[in-house]
C-alpha positions in Angstrom: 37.4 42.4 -30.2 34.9 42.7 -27.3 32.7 39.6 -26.0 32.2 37.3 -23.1 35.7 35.5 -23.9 37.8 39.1 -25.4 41.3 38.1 -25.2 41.1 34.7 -24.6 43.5 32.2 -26.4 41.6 28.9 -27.4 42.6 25.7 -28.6 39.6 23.3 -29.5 40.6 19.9 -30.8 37.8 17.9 -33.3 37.4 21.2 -34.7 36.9 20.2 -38.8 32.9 19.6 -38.0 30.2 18.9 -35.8 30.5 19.9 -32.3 34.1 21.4 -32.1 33.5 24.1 -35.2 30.3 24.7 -33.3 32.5 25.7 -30.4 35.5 26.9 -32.2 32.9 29.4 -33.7 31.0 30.7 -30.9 34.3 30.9 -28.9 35.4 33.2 -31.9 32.1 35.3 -32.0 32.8 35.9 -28.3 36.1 37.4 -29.0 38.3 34.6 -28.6 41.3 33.9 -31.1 40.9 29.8 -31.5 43.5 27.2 -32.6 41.2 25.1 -34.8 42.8 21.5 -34.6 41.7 17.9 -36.1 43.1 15.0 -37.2 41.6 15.8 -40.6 44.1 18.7 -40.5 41.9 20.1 -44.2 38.5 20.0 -42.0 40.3 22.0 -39.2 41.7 24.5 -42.0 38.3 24.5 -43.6 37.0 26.0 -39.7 39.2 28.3 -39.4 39.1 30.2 -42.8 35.1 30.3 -42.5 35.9 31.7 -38.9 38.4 34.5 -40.3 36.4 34.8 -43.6 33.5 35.9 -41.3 35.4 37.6 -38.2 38.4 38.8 -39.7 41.8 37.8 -40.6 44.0 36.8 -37.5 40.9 35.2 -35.5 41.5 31.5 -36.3 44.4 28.9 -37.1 44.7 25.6 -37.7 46.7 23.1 -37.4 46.4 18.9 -38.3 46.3 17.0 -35.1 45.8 13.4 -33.8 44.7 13.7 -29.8 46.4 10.3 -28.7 49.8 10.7 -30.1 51.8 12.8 -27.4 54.0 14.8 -30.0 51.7 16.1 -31.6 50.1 17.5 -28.5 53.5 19.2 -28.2 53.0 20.4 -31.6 49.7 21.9 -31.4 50.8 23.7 -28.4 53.8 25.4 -29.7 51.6 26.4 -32.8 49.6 27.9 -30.1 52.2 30.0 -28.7 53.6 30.6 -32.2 50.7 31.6 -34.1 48.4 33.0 -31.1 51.2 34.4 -28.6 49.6 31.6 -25.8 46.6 29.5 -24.5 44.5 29.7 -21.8 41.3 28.0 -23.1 41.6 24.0 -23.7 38.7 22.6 -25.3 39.5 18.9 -25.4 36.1 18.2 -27.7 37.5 15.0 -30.1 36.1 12.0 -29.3 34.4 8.5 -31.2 31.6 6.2 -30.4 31.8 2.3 -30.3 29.1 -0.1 -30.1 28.7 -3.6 -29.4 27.7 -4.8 -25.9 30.3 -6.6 -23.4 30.1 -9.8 -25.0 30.5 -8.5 -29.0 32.9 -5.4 -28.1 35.9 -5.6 -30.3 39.0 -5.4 -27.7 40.9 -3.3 -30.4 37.9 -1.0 -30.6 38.0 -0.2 -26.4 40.9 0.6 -27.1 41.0 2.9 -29.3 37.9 4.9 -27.5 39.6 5.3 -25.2 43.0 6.7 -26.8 41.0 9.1 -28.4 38.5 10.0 -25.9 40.5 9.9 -22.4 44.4 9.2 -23.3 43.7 12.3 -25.5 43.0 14.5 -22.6 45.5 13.0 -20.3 48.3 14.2 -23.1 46.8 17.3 -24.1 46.4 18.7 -20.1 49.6 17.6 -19.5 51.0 19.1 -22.7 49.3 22.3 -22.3 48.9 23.4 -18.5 53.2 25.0 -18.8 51.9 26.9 -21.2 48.4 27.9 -20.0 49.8 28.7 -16.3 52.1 31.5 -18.2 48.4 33.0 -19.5 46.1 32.6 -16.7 43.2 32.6 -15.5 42.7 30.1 -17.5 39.8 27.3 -18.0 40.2 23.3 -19.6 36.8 22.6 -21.2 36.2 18.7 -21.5 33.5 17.0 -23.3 32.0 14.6 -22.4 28.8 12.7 -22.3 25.4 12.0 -20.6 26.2 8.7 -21.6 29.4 9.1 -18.9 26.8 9.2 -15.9 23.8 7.1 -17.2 24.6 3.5 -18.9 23.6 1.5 -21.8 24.3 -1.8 -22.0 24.8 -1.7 -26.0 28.1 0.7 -25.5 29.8 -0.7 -22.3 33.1 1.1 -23.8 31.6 4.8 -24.8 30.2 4.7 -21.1 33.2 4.0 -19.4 35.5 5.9 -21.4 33.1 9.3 -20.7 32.5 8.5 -17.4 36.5 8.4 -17.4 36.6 12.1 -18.4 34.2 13.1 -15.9 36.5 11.8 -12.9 39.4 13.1 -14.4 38.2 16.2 -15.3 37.9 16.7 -11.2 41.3 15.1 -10.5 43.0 18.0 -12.6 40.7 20.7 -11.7 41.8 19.8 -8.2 45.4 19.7 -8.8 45.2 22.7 -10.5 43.5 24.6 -7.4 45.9 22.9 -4.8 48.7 24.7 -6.8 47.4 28.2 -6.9 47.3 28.1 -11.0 44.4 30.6 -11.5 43.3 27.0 -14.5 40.0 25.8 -13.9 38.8 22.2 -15.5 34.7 21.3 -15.9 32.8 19.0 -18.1 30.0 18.7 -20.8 27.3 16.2 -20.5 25.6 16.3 -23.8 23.2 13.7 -24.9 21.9 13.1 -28.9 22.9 16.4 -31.4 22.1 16.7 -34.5 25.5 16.8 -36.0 27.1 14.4 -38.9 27.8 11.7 -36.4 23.9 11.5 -36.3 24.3 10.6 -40.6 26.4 8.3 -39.9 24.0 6.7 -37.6 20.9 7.0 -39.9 22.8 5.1 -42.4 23.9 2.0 -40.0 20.3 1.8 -38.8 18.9 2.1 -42.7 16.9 5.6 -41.7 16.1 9.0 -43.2 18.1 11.6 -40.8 15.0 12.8 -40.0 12.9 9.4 -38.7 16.2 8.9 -36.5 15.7 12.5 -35.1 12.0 11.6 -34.0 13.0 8.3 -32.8 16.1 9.9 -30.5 13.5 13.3 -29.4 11.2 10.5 -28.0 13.5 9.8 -25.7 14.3 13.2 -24.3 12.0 14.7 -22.3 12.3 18.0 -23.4 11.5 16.4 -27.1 13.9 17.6 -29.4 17.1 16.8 -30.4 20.1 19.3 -29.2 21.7 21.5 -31.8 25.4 22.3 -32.1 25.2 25.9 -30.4 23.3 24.1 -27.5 26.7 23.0 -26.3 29.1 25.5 -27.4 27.1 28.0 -25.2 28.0 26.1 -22.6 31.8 26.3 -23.7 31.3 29.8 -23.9 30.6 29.9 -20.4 33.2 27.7 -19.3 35.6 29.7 -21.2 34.5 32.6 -19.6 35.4 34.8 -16.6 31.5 34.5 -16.0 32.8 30.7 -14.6 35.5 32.0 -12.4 34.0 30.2 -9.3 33.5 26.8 -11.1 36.0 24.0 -10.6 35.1 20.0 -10.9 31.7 20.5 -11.6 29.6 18.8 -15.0 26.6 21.0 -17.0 24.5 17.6 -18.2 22.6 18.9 -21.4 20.9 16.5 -22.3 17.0 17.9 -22.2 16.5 16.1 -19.0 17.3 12.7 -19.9 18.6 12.6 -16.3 16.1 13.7 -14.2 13.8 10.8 -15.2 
């Protein structure tokens, strides 16, 4: 299949909704073949038949996964080599908000953002790069936030755990230039997107989806609310040969939140 990413071999974790069937998707369109993954292993299935149904049989496979447990990263990959023949694209797009500022933070809850949103990235680079150097060039995709670089003081952890992908998204694409692996590693600063997290978020705040989307385009200077494809464009590229020269660097997309 021709496109910007023809031939590529994709793995895109959070894939059952939201942002990572957006990138799953457009990574597909672009002639990837994608490893759909998610710990709701029926949402990731869910992506990947509406993927083949569209784009043909053999385009995209799924698997259930949960990010922070290091087994199943060794799972996912093997079904990557099994089912795809390799991997050279890592998209690690799963990932959970918590609120509560640093006096009402829930402990438990830090935690767990950051198993899911850094320890998740640590495992999966660590479990995939054997298999990614066999298939390069190759290119680790990791989103993250605008929230990472700009802080709030009503999500002390969210901040710190993106701002921890942003660092270590540099530290790997480092190591992986210092040892000649043809593997590059960038990040994704996105700021609100209208994606189901955002219904969640209408409901804690008693809100119609739509009031909440006025209320968050206020804020953005550009004054709208991001869509899906907004990001995984920028996966695309990432994915891409069109990339080749990029290493350690962040695309913020987040309307120009931080220029102000």
């Amino acid at each position: 299949m021709a496109g910007r990413c023809a031939g590529k071999l994709a793995l895109v974790t959070g894939a059952a909704q939201g942002l990572g069937a957006a990138h799953a998707r457009r990574l597909a369109e672009e002639g990837a073949r994608v490893l759909c993954t998610d710990i709701n292993g029926e949402g990731a299935a869910a992506t990947a038949v509406a993927i083949d149904r569209d784009l043909g049989d053999g385009t995209a496979f799924s698997c259930a996964h949960d990010v922070t447990v290091p087994e199943q990263w060794e799972a996912a990959v093997e079904t990557a080599r099994d089912r795809m023949g390799g991997l050279n694209v890592l998209v690690n797009n799963a990932g959970i908000g918590v609120g509560g500022n640093i006096e009402t933070c829930d402990f438990a809850d830090w935690k767990r953002c950051f198993s899911i949103n850094v320890d998740s990235i640590f495992h999966g680079c660590q479990k995939a790069l054997p298999l990614m150097r066999e298939h390069a060039p190759g290119s680790i995709v990791n989103i993250s936030s605008i929230a990472g670089l700009i802080a709030s003081d009503t999500m002390p952890a969210y901040n710190a755990s993106k701002a921890a992908v942003w660092m270590l998204s540099k530290s790997i694409a480092l190591h992986c230039a210092k040892n000649n692996m043809g593997i590059r590693c960038n990040s994704v600063h996105p700021t609100f997107v209208d994606t189901p997290i955002l219904d969640g978020t209408a409901q804690q705040h008693n809100l119609e989806k739509g009031v909440l989307l006025e209320k968050l385009a206020r804020q953005i200077p550009l004054k709208f609310v991001g869509e899906p494809n907004d990001i995984a464009n920028a996966v695309v590229y990432l994915a891409s040969d069109e990339s080749r020269f990029m290493t350690g660097a962040e695309i913020k997309l987040d309307g120009g939140i931080s220029a102000m």
